[in-house]
C-alpha positions in Angstrom: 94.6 -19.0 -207.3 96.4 -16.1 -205.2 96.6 -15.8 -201.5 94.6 -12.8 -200.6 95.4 -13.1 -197.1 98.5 -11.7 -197.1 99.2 -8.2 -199.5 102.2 -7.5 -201.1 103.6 -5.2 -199.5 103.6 -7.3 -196.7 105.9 -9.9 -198.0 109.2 -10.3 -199.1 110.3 -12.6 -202.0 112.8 -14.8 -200.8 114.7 -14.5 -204.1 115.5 -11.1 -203.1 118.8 -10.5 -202.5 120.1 -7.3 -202.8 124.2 -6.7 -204.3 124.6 -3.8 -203.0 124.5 -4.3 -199.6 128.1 -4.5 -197.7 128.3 -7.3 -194.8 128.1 -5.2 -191.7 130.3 -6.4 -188.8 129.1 -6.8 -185.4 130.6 -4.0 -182.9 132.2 -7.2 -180.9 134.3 -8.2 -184.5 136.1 -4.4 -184.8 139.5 -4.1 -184.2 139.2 -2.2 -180.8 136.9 -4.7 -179.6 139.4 -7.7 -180.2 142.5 -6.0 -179.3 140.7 -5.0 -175.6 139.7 -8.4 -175.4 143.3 -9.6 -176.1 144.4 -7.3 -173.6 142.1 -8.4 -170.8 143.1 -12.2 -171.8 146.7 -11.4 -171.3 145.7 -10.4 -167.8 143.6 -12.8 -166.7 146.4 -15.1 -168.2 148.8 -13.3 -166.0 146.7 -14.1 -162.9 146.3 -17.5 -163.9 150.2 -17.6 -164.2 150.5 -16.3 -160.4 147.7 -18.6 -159.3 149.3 -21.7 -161.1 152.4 -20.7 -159.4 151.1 -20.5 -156.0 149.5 -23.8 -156.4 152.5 -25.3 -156.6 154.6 -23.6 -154.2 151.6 -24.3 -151.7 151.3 -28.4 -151.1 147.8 -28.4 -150.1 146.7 -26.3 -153.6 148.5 -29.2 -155.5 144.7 -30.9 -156.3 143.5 -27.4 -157.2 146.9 -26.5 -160.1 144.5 -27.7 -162.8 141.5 -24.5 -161.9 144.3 -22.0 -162.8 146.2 -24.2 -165.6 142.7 -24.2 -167.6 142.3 -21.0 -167.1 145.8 -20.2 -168.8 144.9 -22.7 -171.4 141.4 -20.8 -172.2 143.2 -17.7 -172.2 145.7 -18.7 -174.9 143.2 -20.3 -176.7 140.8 -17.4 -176.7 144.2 -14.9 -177.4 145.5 -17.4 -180.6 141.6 -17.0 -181.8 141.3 -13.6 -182.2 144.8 -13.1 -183.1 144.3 -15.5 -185.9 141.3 -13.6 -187.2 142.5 -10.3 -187.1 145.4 -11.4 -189.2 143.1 -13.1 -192.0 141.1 -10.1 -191.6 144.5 -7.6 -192.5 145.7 -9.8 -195.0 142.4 -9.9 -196.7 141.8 -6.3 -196.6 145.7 -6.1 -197.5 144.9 -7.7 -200.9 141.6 -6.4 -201.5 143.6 -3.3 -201.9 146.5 -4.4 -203.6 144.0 -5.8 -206.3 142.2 -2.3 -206.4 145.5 -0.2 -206.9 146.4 -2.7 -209.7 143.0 -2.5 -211.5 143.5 1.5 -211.0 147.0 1.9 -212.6 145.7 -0.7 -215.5 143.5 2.2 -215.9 145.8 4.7 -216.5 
């Protein structure tokens, strides 16, 4: 027996699953995006740097080196992330092309 309760239109098969669609990527994933977060990692690593620095020089900072030395190592992490994507992202879209000017000059 069907469920009246609901119409058709109404619902969506789960099997659906269209082809043609292309994965869209979130405005925070573009390359603009990453390379101005980079950028303002690279600064806040720079302040980390002078803050780390003054800890030291300063003997009553010496407790507080490690607020600025995580802070570096965030920054570097964060920096190594999204340098790491973007090159799997180049070198995927490198190859995606390289197959496509192949498959077009096997055409010719």
């Amino acid at each position: 027996m069907k469920d009246t309760s609901r119409n058709d239109w109404q619902t969506m098969g789960a099997d659906e699953n269209p082809l043609f669609r292309r994965a869209v990527a979130p405005w925070y994933d573009s390359w603009i995006a990453c390379l101005i977060t980079i950028l303002l990692m690279a600064a806040v690593l720079l302040f980390a740097a002078a803050g780390l620095s003054v800890a030291w020089e300063t003997p009553a900072f010496h407790g507080y080196a490690w607020v600025p030395a995580a802070l570096m190592l965030t920054c570097a992490g964060i920096i190594a992330s999204i340098a790491v994507r973007l090159v799997r992202r180049y070198a995927r879209l490198r190859k995606k092309a390289k197959e496509q000017n192949s498959l077009a000059a096997d055409r010719r």
